[in-house]
Backbone atoms as SQL, in Angstrom:
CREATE TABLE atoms (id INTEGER PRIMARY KEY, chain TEXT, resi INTEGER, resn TEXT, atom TEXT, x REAL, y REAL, z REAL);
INSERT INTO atoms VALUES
  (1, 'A', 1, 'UNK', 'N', 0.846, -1.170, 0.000),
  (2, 'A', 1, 'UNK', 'CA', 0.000, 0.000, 0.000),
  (3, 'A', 1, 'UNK', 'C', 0.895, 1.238, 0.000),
  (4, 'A', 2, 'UNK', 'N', 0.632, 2.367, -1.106),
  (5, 'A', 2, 'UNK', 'CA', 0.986, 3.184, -0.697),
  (6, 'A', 2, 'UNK', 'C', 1.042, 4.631, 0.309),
  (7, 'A', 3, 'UNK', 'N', 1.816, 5.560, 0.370),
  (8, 'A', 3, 'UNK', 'CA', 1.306, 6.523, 1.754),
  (9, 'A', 3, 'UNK', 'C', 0.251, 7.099, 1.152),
  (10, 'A', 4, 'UNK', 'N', 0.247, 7.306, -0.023),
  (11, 'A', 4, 'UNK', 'CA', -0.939, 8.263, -0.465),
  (12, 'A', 4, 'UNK', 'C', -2.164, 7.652, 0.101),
  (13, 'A', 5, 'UNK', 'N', -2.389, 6.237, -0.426),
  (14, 'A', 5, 'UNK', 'CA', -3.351, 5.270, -0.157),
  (15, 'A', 5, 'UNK', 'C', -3.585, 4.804, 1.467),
  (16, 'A', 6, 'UNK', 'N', -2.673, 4.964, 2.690),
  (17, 'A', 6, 'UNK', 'CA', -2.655, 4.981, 3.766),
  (18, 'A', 6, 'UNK', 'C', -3.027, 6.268, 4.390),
  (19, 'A', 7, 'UNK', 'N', -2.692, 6.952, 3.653),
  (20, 'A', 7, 'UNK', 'CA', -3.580, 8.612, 4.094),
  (21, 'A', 7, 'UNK', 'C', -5.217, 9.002, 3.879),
  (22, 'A', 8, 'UNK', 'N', -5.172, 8.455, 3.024),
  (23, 'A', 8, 'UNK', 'CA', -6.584, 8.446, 2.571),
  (24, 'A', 8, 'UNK', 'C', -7.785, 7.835, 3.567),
  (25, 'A', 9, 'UNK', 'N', -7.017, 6.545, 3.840),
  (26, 'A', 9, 'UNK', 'CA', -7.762, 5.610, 4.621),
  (27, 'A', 9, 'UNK', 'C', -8.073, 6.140, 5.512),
  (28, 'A', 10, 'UNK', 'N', -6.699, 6.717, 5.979),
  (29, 'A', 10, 'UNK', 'CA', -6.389, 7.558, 7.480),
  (30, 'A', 10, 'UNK', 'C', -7.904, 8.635, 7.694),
  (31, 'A', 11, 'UNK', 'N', -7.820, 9.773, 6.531),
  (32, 'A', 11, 'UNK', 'CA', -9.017, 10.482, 6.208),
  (33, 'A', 11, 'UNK', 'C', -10.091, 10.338, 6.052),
  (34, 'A', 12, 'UNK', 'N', -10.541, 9.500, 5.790),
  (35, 'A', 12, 'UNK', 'CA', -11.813, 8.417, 5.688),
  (36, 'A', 12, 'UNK', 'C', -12.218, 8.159, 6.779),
  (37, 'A', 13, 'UNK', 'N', -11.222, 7.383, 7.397),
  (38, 'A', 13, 'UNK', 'CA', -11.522, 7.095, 8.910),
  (39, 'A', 13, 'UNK', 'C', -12.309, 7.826, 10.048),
  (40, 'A', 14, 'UNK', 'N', -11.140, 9.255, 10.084),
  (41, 'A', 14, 'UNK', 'CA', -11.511, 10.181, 10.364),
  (42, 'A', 14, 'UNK', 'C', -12.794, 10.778, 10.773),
  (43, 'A', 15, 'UNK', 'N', -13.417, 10.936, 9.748),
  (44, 'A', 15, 'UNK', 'CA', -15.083, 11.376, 8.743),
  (45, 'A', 15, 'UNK', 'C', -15.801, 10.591, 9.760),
  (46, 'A', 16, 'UNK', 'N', -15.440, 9.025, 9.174),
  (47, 'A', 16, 'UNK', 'CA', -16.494, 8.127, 10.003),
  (48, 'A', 16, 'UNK', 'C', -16.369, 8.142, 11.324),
  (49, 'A', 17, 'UNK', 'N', -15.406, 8.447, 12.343),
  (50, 'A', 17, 'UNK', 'CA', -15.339, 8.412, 13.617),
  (51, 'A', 17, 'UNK', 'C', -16.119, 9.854, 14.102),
  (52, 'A', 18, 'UNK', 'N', -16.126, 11.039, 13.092),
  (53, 'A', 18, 'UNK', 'CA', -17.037, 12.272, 13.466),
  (54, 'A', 18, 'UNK', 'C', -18.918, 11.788, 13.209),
  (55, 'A', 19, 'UNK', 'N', -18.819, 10.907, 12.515),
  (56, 'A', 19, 'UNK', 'CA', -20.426, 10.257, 12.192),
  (57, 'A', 19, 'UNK', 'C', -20.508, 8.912, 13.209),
  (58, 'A', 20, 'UNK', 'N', -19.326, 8.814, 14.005),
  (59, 'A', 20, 'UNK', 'CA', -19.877, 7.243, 14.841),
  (60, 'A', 20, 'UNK', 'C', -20.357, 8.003, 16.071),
  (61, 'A', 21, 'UNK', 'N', -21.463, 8.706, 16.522),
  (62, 'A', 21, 'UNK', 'CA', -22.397, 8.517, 17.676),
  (63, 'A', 21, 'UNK', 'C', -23.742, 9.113, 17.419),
  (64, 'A', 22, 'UNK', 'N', -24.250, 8.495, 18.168),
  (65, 'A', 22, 'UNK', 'CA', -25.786, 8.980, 17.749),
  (66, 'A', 22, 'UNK', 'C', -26.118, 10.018, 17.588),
  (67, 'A', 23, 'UNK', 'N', -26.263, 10.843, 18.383),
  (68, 'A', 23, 'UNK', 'CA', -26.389, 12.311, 18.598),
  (69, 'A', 23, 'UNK', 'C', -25.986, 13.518, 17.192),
  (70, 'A', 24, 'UNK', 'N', -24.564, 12.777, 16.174),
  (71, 'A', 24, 'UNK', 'CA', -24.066, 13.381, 15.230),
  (72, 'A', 24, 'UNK', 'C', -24.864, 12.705, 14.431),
  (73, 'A', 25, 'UNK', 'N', -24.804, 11.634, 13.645),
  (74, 'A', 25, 'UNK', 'CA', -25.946, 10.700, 13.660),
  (75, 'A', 25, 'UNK', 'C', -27.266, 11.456, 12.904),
  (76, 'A', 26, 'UNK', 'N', -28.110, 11.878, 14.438),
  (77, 'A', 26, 'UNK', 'CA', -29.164, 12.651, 13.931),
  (78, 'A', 26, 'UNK', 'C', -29.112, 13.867, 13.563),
  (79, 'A', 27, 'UNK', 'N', -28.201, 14.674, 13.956),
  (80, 'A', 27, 'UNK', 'CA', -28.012, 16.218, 13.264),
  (81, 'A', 27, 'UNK', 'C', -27.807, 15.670, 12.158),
  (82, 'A', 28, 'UNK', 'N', -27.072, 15.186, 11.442),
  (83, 'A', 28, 'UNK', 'CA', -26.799, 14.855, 9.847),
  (84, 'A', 28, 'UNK', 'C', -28.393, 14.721, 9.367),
  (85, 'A', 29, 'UNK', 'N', -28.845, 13.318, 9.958),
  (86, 'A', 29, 'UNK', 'CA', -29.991, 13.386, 9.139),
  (87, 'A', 29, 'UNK', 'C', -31.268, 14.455, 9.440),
  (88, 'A', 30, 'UNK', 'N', -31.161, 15.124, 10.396),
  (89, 'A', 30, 'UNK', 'CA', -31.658, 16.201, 10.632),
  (90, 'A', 30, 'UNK', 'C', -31.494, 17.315, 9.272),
  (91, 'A', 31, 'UNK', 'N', -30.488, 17.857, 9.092),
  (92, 'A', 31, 'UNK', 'CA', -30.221, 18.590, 8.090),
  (93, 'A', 31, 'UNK', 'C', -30.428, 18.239, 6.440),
  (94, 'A', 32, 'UNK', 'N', -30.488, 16.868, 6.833),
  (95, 'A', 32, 'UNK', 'CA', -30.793, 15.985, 5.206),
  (96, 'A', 32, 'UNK', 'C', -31.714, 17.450, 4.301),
  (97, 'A', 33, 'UNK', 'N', -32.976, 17.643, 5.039),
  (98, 'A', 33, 'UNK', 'CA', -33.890, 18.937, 4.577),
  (99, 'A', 33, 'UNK', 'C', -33.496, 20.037, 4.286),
  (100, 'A', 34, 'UNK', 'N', -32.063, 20.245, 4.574),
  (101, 'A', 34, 'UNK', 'CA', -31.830, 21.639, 4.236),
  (102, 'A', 34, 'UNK', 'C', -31.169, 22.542, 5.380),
  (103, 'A', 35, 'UNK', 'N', -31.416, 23.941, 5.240),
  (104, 'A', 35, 'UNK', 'CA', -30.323, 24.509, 6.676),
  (105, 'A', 35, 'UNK', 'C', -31.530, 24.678, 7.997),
  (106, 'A', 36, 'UNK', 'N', -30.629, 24.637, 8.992),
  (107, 'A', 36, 'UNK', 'CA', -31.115, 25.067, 10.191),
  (108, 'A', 36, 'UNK', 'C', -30.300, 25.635, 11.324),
  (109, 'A', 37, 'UNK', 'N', -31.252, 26.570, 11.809),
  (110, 'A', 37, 'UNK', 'CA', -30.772, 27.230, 13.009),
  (111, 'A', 37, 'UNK', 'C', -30.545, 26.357, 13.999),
  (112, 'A', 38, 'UNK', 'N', -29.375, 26.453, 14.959),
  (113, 'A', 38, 'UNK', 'CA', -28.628, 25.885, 15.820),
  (114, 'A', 38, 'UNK', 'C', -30.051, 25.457, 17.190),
  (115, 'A', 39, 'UNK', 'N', -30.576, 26.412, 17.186),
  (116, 'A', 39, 'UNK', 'CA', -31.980, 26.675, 18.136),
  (117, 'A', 39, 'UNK', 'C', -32.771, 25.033, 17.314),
  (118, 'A', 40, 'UNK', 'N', -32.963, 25.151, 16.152),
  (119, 'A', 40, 'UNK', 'CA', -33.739, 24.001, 16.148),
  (120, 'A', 40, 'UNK', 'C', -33.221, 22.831, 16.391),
  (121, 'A', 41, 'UNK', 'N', -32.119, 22.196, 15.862),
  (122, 'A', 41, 'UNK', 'CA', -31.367, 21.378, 16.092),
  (123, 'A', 41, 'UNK', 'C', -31.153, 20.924, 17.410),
  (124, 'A', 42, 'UNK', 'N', -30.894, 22.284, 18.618),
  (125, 'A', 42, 'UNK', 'CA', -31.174, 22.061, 19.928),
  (126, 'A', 42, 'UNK', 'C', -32.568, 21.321, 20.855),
  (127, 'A', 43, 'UNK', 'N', -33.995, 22.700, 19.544),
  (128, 'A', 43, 'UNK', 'CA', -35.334, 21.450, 20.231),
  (129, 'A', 43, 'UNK', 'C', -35.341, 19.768, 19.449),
  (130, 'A', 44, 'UNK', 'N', -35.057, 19.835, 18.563),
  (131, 'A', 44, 'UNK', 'CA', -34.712, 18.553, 18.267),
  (132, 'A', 44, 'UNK', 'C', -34.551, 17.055, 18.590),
  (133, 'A', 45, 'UNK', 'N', -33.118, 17.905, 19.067),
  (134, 'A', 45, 'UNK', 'CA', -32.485, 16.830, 19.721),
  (135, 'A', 45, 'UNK', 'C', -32.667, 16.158, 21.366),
  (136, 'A', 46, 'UNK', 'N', -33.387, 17.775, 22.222),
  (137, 'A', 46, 'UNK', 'CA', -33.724, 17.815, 23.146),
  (138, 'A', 46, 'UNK', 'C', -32.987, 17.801, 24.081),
  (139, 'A', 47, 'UNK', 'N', -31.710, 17.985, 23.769),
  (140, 'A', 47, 'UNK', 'CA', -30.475, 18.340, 24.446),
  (141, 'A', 47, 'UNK', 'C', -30.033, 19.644, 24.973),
  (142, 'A', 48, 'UNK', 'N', -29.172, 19.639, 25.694),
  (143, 'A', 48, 'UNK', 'CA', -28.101, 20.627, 26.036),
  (144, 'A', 48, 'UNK', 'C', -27.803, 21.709, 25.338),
  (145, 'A', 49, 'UNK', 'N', -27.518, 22.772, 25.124),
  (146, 'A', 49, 'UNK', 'CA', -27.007, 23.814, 23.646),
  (147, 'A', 49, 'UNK', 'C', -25.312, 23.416, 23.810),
  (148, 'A', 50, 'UNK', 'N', -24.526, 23.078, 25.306),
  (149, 'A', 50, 'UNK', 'CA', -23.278, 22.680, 25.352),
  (150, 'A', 50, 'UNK', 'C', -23.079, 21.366, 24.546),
  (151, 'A', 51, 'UNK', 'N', -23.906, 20.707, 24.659),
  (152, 'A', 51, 'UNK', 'CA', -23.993, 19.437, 24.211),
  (153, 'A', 51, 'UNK', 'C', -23.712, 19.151, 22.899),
  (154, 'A', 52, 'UNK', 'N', -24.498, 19.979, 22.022),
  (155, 'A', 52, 'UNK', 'CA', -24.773, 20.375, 20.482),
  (156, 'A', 52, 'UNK', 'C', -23.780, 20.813, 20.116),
  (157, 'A', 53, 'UNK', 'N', -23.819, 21.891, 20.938),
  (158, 'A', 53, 'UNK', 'CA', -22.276, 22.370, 20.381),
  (159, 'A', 53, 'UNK', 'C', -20.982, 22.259, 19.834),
  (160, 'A', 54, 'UNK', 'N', -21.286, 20.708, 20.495),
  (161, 'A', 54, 'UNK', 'CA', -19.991, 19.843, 20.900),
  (162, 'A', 54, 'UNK', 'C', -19.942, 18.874, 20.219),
  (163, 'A', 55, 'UNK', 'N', -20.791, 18.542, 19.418),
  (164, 'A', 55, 'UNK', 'CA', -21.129, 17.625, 18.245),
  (165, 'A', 55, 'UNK', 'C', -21.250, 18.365, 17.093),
  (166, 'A', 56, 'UNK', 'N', -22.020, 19.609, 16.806),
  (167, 'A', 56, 'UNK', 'CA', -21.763, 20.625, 15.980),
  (168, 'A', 56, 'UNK', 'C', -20.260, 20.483, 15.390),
  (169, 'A', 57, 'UNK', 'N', -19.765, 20.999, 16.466),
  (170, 'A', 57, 'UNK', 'CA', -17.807, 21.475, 16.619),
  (171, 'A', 57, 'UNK', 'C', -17.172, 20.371, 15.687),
  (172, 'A', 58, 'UNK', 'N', -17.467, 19.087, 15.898),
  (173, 'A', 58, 'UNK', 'CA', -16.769, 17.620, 15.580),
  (174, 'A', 58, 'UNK', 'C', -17.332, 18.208, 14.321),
  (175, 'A', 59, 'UNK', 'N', -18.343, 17.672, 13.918),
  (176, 'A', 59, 'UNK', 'CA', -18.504, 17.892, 12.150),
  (177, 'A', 59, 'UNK', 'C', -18.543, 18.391, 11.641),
  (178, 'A', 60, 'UNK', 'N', -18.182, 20.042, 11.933),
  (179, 'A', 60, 'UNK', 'CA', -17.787, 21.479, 11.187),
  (180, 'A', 60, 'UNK', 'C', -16.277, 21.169, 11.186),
  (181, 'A', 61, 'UNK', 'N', -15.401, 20.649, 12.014),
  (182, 'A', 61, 'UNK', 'CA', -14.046, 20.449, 11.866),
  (183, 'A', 61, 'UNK', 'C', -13.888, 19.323, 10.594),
  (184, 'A', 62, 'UNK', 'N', -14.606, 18.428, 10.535),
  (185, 'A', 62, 'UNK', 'CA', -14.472, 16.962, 9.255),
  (186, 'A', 62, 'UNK', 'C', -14.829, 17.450, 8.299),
  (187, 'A', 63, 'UNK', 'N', -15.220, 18.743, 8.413),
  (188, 'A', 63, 'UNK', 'CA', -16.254, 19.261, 6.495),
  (189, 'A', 63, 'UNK', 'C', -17.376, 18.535, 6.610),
  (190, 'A', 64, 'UNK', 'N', -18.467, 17.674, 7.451),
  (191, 'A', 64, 'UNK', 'CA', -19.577, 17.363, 7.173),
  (192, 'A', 64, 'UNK', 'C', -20.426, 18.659, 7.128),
  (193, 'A', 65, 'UNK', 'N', -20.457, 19.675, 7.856),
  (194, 'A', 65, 'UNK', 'CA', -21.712, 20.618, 8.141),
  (195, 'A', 65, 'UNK', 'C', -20.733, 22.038, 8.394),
  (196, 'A', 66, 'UNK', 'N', -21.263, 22.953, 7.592),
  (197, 'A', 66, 'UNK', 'CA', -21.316, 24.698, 7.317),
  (198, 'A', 66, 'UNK', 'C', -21.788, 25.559, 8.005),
  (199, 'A', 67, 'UNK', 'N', -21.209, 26.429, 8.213),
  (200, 'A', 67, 'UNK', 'CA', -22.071, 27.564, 9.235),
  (201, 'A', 67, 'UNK', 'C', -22.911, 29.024, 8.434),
  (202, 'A', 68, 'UNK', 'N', -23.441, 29.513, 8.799),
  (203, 'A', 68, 'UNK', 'CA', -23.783, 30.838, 8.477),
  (204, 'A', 68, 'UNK', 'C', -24.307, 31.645, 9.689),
  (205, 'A', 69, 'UNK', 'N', -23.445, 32.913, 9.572),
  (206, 'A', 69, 'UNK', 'CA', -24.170, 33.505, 11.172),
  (207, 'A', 69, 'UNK', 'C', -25.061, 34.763, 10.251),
  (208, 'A', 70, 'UNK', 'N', -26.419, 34.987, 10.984),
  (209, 'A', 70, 'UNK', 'CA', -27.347, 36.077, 10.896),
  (210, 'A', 70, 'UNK', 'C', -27.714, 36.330, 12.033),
  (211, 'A', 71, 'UNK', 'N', -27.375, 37.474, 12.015),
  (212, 'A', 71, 'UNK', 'CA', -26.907, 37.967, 13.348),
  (213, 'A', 71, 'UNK', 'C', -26.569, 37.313, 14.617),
  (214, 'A', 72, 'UNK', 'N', -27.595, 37.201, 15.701),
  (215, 'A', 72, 'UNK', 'CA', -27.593, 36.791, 16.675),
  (216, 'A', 72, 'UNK', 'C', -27.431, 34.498, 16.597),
  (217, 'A', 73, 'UNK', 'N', -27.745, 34.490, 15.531),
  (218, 'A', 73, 'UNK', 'CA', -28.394, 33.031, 14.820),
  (219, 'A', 73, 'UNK', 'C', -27.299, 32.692, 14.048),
  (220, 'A', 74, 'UNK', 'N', -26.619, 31.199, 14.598),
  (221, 'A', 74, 'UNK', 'CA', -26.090, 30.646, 13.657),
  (222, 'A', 74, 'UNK', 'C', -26.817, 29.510, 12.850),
  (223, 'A', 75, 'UNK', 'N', -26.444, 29.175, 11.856),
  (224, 'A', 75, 'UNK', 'CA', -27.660, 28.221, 10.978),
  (225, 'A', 75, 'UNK', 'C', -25.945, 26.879, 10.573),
  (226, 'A', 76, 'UNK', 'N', -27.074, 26.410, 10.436),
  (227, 'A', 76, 'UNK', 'CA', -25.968, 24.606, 10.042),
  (228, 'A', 76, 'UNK', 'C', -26.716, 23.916, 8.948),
  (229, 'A', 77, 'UNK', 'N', -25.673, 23.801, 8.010),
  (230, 'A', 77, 'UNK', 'CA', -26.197, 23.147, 6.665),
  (231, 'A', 77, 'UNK', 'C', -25.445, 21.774, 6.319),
  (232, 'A', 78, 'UNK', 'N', -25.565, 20.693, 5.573),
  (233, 'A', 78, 'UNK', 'CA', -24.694, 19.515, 5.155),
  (234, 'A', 78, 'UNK', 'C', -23.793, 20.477, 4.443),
  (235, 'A', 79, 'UNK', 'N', -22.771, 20.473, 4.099),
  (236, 'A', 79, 'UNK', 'CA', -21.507, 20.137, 3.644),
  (237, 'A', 79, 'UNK', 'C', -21.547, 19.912, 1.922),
  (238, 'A', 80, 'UNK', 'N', -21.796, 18.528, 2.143),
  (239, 'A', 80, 'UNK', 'CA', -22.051, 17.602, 1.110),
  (240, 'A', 80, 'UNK', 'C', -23.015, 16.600, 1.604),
  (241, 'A', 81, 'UNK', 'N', -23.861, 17.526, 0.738),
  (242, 'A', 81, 'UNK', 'CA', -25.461, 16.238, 1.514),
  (243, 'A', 81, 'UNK', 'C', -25.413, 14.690, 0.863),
  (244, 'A', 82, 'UNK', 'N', -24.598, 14.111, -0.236),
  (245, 'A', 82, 'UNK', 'CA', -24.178, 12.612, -0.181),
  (246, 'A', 82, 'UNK', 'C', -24.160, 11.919, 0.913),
  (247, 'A', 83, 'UNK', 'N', -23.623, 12.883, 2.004),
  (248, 'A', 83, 'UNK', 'CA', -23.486, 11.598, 3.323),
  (249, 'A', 83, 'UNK', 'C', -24.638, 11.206, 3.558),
  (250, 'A', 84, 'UNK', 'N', -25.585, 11.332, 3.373),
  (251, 'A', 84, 'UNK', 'CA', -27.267, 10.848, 3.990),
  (252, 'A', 84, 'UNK', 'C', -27.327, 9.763, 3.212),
  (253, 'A', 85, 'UNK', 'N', -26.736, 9.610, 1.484),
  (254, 'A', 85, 'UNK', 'CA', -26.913, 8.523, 0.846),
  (255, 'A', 85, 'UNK', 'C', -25.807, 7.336, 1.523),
  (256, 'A', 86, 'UNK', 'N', -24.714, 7.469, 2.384),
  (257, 'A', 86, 'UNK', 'CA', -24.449, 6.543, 3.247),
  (258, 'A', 86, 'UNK', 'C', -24.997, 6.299, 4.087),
  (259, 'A', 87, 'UNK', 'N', -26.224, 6.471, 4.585),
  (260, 'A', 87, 'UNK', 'CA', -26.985, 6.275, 6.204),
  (261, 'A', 87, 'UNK', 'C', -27.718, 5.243, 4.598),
  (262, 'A', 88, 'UNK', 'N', -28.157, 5.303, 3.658),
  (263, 'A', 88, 'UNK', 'CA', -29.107, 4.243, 3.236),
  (264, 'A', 88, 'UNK', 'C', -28.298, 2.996, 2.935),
  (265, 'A', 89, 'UNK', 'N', -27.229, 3.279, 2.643),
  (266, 'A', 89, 'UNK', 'CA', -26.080, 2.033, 2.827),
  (267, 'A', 89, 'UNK', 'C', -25.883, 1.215, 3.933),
  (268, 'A', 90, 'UNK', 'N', -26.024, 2.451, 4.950),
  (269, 'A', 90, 'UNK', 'CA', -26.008, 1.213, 6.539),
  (270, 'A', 90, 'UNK', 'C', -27.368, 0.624, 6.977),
  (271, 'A', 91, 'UNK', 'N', -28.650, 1.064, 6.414),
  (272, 'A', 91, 'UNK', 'CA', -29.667, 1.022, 6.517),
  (273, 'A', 91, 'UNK', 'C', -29.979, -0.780, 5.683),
  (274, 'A', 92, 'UNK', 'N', -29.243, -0.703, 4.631),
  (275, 'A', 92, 'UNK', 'CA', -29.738, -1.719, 3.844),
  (276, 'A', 92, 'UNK', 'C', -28.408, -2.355, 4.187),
  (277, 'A', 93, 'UNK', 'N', -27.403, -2.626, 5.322),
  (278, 'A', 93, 'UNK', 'CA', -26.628, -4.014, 5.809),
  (279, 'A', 93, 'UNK', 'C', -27.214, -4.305, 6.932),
  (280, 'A', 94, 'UNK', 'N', -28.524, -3.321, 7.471),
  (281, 'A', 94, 'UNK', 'CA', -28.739, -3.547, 8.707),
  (282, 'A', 94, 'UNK', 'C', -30.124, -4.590, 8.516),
  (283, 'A', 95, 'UNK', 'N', -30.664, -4.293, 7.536),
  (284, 'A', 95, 'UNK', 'CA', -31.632, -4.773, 6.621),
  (285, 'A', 95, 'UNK', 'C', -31.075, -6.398, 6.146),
  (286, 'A', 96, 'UNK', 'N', -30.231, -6.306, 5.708),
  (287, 'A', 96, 'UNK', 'CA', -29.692, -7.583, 5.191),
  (288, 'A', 96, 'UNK', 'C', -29.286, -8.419, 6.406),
  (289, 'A', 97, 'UNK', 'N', -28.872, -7.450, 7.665),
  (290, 'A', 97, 'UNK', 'CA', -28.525, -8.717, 8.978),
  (291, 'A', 97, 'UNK', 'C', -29.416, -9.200, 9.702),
  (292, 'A', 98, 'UNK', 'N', -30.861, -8.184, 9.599),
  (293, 'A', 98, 'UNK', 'CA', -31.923, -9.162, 10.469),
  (294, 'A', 98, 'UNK', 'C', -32.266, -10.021, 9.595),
  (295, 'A', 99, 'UNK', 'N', -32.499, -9.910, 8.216),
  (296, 'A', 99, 'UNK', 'CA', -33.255, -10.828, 7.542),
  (297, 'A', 99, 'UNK', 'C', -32.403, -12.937, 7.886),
  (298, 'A', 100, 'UNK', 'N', -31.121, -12.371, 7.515),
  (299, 'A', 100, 'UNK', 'CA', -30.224, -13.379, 7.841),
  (300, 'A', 100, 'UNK', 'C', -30.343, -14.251, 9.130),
  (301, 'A', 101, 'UNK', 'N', -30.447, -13.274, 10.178),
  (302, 'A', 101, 'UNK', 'CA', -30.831, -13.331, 11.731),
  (303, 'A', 101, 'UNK', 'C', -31.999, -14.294, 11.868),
  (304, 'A', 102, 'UNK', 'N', -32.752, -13.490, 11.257),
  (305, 'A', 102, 'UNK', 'CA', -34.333, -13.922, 10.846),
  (306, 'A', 102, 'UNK', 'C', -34.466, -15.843, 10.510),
  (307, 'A', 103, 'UNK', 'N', -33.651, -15.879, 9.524),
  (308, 'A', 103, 'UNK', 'CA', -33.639, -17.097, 9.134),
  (309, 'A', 103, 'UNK', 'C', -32.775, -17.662, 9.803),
  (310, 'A', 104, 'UNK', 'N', -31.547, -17.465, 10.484),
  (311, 'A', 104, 'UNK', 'CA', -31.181, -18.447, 11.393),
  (312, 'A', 104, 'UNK', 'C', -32.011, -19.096, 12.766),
  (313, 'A', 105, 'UNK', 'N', -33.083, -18.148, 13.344),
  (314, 'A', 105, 'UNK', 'CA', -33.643, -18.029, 14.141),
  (315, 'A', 105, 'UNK', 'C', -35.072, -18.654, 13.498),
  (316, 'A', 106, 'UNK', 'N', -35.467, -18.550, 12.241),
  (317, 'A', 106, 'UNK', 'CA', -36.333, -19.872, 11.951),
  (318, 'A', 106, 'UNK', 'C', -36.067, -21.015, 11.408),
  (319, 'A', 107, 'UNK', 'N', -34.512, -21.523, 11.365),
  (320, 'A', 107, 'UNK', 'CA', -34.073, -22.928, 11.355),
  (321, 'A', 107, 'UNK', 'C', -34.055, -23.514, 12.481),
  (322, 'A', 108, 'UNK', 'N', -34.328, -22.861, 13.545),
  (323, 'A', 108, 'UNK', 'CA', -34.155, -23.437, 15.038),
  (324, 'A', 108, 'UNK', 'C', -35.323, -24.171, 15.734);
């Protein structure tokens, strides 16, 4: 392998470790619709505004999600809204493991 190709991975990685917890999770697919104020995202989620923040922070640092301030209001947009077409990717292995599940559990 080369470094280029070990960097990459490296970067990749990255991305996915800012999308591995729930909470980031649903802001992503939260935003799937388009932009929103930090305020909604907060009733939302039903969390903390420290909390948000703090998950916000993680995926504005990876390039998943954009800011815009008006005035008092910051707003949060996808990035690159493709990533939602990876939540249907994990959606359909998660899909493919109960079914599997499914049938091991009616050979029994």
């Amino acid at each position: 392998m080369t470094r280029l190709n070990r960097e990459l991975f490296r970067l990749r990685a990255e991305i996915l470790k800012a999308l591995a917890h729930p909470t980031r999770l649903a802001i992503v697919d939260f935003l799937k619709t388009g932009e929103k104020c930090v305020c909604e995202i907060i009733e939302y989620l039903g969390e903390k505004q420290s909390n948000v923040s703090k998950h916000l922070s993680i995926l504005r640092q990876t390039g998943i999600v954009d800011t815009r301030k008006d005035g008092l209001n910051v707003y949060y947009i996808l990035k690159i809204p493709c990533v939602t077409s990876f939540f249907q990717c994990m959606d359909d292995i998660l899909i493919k493991n109960l079914e599997e599940n499914m049938k091991v559990l009616g050979n029994n």
